[in-house]
C-alpha positions as CSV (number, residue, x, y, z in Angstrom):
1,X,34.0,-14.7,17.2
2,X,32.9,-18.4,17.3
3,X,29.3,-19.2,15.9
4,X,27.3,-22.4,17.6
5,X,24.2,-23.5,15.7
6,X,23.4,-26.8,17.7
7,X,22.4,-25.7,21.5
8,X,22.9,-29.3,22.4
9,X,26.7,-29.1,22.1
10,X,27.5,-25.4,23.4
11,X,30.4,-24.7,25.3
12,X,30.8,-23.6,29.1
13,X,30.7,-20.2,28.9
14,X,32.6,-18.2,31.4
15,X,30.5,-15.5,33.5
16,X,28.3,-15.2,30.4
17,X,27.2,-11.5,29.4
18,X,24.2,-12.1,27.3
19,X,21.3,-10.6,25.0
20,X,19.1,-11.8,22.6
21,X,17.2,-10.7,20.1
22,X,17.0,-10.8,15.8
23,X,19.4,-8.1,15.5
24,X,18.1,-7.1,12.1
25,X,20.8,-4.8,10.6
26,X,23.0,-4.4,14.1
27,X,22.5,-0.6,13.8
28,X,23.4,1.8,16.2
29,X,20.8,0.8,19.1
30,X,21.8,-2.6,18.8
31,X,25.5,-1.5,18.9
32,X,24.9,0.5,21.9
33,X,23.5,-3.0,23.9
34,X,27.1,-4.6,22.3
35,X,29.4,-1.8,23.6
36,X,27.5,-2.4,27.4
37,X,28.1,-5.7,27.1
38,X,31.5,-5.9,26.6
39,X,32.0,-3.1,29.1
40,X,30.7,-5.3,31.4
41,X,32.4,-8.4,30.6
42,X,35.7,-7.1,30.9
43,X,34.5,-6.1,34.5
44,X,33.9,-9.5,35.3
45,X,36.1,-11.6,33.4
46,X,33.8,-12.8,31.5
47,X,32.6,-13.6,27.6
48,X,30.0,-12.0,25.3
49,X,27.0,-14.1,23.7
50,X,24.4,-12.9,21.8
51,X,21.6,-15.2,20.8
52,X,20.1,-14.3,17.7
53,X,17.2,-16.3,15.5
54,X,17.0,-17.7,12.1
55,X,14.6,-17.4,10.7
56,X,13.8,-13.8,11.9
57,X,10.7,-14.4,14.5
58,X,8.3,-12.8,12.6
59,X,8.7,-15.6,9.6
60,X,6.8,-17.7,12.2
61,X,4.8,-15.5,14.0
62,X,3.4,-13.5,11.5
63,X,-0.4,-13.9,9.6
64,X,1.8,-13.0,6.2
65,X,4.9,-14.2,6.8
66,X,5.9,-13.6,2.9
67,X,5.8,-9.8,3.6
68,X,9.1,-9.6,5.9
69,X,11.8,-8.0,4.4
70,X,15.1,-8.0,6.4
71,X,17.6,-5.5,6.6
72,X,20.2,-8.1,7.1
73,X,20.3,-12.1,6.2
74,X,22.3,-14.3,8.7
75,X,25.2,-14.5,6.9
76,X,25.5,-10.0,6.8
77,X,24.6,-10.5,10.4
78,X,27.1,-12.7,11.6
79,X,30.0,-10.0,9.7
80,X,28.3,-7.2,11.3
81,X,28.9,-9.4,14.9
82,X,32.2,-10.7,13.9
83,X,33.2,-6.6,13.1
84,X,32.1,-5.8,16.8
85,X,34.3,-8.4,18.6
86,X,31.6,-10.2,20.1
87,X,33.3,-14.0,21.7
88,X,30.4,-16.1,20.7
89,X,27.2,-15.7,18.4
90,X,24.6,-18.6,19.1
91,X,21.9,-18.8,15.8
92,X,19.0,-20.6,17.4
93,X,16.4,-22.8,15.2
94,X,13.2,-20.3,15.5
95,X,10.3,-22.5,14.8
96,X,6.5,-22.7,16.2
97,X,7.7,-25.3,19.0
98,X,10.3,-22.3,20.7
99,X,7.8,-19.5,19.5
100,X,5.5,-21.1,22.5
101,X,7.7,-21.3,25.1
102,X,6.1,-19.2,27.7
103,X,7.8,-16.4,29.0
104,X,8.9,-18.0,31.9
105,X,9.7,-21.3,30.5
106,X,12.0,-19.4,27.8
107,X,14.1,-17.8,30.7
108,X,14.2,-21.1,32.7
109,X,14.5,-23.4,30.2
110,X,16.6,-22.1,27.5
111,X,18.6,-18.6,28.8
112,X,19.0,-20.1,32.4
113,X,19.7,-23.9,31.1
114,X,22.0,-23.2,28.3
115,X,23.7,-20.1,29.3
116,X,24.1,-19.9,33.1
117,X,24.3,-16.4,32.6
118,X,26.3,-14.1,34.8
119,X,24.6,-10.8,33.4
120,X,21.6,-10.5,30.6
121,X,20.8,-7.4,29.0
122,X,18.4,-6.4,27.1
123,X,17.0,-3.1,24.7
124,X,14.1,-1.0,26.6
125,X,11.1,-2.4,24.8
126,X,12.2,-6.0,24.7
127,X,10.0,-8.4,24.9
128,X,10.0,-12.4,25.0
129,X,7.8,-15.6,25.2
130,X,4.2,-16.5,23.8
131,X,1.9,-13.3,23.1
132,X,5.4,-11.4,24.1
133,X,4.0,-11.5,27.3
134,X,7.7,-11.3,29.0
135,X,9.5,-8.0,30.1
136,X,12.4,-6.7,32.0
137,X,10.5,-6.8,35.4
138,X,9.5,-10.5,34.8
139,X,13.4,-10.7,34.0
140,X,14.5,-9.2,37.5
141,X,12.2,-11.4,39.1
142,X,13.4,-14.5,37.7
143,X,17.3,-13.1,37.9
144,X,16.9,-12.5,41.9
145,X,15.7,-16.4,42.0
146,X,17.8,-17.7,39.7
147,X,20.8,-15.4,40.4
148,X,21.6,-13.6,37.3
149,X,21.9,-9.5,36.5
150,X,19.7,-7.8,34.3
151,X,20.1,-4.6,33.1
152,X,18.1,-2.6,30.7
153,X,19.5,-0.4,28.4
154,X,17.2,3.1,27.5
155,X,16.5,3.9,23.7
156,X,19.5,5.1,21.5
157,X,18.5,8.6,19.5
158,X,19.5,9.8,16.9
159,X,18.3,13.6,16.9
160,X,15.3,13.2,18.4
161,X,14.2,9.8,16.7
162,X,14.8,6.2,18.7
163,X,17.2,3.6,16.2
164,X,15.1,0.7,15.2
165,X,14.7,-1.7,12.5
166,X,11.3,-0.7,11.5
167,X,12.0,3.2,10.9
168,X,14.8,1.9,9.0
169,X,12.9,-0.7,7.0
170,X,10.8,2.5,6.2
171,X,12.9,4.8,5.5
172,X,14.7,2.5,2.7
173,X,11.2,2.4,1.7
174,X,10.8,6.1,1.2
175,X,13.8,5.9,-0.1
176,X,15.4,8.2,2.8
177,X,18.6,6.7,2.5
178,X,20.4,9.5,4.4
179,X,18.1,8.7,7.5
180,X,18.5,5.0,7.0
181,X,22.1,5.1,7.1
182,X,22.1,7.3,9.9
183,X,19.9,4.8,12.4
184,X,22.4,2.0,10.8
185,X,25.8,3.5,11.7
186,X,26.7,2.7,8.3
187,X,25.8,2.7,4.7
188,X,22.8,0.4,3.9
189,X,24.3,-2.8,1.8
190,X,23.1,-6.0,-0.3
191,X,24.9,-8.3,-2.4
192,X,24.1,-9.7,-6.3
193,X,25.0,-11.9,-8.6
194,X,26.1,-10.1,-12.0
195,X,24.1,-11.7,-15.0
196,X,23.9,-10.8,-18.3
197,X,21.6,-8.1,-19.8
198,X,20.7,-6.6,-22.8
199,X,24.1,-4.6,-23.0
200,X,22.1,-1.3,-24.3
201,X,24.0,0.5,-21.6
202,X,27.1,0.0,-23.5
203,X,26.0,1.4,-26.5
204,X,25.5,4.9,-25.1
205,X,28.4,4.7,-22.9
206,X,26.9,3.5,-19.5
207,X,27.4,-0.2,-19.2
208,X,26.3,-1.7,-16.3
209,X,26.1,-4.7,-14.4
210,X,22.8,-6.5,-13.8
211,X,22.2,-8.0,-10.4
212,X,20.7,-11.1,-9.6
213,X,19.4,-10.6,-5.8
214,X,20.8,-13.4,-3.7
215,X,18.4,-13.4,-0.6
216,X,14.6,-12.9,-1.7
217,X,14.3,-11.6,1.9
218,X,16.4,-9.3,1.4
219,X,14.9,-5.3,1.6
220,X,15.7,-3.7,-1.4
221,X,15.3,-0.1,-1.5
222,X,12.5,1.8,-3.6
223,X,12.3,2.1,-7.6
224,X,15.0,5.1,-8.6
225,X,18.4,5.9,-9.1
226,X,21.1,6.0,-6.6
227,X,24.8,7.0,-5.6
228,X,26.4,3.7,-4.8
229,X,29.6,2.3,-4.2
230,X,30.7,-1.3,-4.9
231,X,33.1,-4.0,-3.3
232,X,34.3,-7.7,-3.6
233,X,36.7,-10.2,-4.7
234,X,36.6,-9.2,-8.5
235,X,37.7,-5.5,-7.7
236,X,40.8,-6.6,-5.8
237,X,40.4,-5.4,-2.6
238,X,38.7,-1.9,-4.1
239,X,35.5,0.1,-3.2
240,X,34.8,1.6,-6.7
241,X,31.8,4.3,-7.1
242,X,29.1,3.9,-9.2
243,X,25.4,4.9,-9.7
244,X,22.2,2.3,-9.9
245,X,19.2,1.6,-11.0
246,X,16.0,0.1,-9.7
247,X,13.2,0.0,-11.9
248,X,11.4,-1.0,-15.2
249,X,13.9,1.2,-17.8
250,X,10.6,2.8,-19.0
251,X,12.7,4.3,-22.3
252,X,14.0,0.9,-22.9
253,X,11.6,-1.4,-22.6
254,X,9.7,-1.5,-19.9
255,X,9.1,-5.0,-19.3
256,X,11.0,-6.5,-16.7
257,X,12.4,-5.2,-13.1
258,X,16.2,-4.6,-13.4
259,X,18.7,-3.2,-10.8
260,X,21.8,-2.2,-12.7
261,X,25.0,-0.6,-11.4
262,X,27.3,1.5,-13.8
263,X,30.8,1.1,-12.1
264,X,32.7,4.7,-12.8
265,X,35.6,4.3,-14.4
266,X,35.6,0.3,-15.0
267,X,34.8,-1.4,-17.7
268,X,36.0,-5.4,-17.0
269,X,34.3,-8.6,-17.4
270,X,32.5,-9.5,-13.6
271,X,29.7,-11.5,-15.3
272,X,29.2,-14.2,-12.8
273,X,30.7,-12.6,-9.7
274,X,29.1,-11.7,-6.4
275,X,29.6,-7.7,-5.6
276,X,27.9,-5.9,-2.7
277,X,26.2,-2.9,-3.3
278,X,26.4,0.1,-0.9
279,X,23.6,2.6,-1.3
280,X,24.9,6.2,-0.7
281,X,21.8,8.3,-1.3
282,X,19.0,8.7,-4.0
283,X,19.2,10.7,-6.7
284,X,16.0,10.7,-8.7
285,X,12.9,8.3,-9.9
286,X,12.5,6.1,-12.4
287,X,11.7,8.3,-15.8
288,X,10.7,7.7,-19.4
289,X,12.8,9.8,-21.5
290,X,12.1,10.7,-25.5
291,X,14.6,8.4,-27.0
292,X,18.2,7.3,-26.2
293,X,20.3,10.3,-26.3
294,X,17.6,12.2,-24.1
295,X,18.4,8.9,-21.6
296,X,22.6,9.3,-22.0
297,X,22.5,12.7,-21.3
298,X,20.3,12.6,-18.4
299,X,23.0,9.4,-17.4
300,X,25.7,12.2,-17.5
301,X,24.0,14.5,-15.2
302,X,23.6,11.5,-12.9
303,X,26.7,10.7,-12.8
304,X,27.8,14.3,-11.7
305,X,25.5,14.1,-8.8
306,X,26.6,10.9,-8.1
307,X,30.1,11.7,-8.0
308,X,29.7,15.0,-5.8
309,X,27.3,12.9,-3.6
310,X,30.1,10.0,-2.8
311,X,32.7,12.8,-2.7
312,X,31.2,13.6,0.7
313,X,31.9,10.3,2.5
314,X,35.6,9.0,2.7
């Protein structure tokens, strides 16, 4: 997959299949509009493009812009794209000049200039241009003039409950992580940087590492403890299983929000690495125990749930 981030320098693209949107967490509806697309361009010869915005729309948009948490920063997006064999991403500059583009001026002037599309296709409630005032009939019109396809693609369920970003954003939330990984397609990640602590998890036999959130924008799930596994460069290639905290460590001292990962069965030096976190399910909430040993026992039981949790998934 190549990634463009300057429209002023984009290559021809050949019979263009294209759709655009912020693709927050490329879960399973989102992967649905992929899989057509590249249906489509094989029919034609032609290459998939998906347009995608940095920052996320409602950054700009929004009366409290500080309250957006995404389920995906560019970077996890463009791996999640690069995983689905799309030909070319295109990350365009979302600011308040291309937030007033009218609808019509946004298909005209950017999709129809920059793209020449042969096909564009979009999810069933998309919407596009000032006040969102564009939809997919205003898209057919403007394709039969300007001779381009559109097609629409209808909601993706899951049971009985259409995949979106927000029901995932609350379900993380809720801390419903079985739903939220359902609507994703996969397990819900995000990646820290391992700082130093206090180290009182060694002394009862739980050490952990101590992560340093990397994106603030980042959606971390709610306070409690959960069935995690971990990857990156420092475990060589391995996915290792573990169990984390979020929360205050009322028993400890209360102070100061931690989330802290106990690796099973590792016990190396990773101070100062970069892991990613993938949240299996939730366990239980945040507790204040009568002492230490109360605390390491309950650990131990956590750590059997844990364990029989991850043992489901291969």
């Amino acid at each position: 997959m190549k990634v463009h981030y300057d429209l002023k320098h984009l290559p021809t693209f050949k019979h263009a299949v294209i759709t655009t949107g912020a693709f927050d967490g490329v879960h399973r509806g989102h992967q649905q509009i992929i899989n057509r697309m590249k249906a489509i361009a094989r029919e034609v010869h032609g290459e998939t493009v998906i347009i995608t915005f940095h920052p996320h729309p409602r950054k700009i948009t929004s009366s409290v812009p500080g309250e957006i948490k995404q389920l995906t920063c560019l970077n996890e997006r463009i791996e999640l794209l690069k995983k689905a064999a799309i030909d070319h991403l295109v990350v365009v500059n979302f600011d308040h000049s291309f937030s007033n583009l009218t609808a019509t001026e946004y298909v005209q002037h950017f999709l129809y200039n920059h793209f020449h599309p042969h096909t564009i296709i979009v999810g069933y409630d998309h919407r596009f241009g000032k006040g969102r005032t564009g939809n997919f009939d205003l898209l057919k019109q403007l394709g039969a003039t300007l001779k381009f396809n559109v097609e629409e693609i209808n909601e993706q369920l899951v049971g009985d409950e259409i995949v979106s970003s927000t029901h995932i954003r609350n379900y993380l939330t809720d801390r419903n992580i079985k739903n939220a990984n359902e609507l994703l397609g996969y397990a819900y990640f995000f990646e820290g940087y391992v700082v130093r602590g206090n180290q009182i998890g060694r002394t009862i036999g739980f050490p952990t590492a101590n992560l340093h959130i990397n994106d603030e924008e980042k959606l971390i799930p709610s306070d409690g403890v959960y069935a995690v596994r971990v990857s990156g460069a420092c475990f060589e290639n391995r996915t290792l299983n573990g169990m984390m905290n979020i929360g205050f460590r009322p028993t400890v001292d209360g102070q100061k929000k931690v989330i802290e990962v106990n690796i099973f069965e590792f016990d190396a030096d990773i101070y100062e690495q970069n892991i990613t976190v993938h949240v299996y399910d939730f366990i239980r909430g945040e507790v204040k125990f009568n002492g230490l040993d109360a605390l390491k026992a309950q650990l131990k039981k956590d750590s059997i749930t844990a364990a029989s949790i991850l043992s489901q998934y291969p």
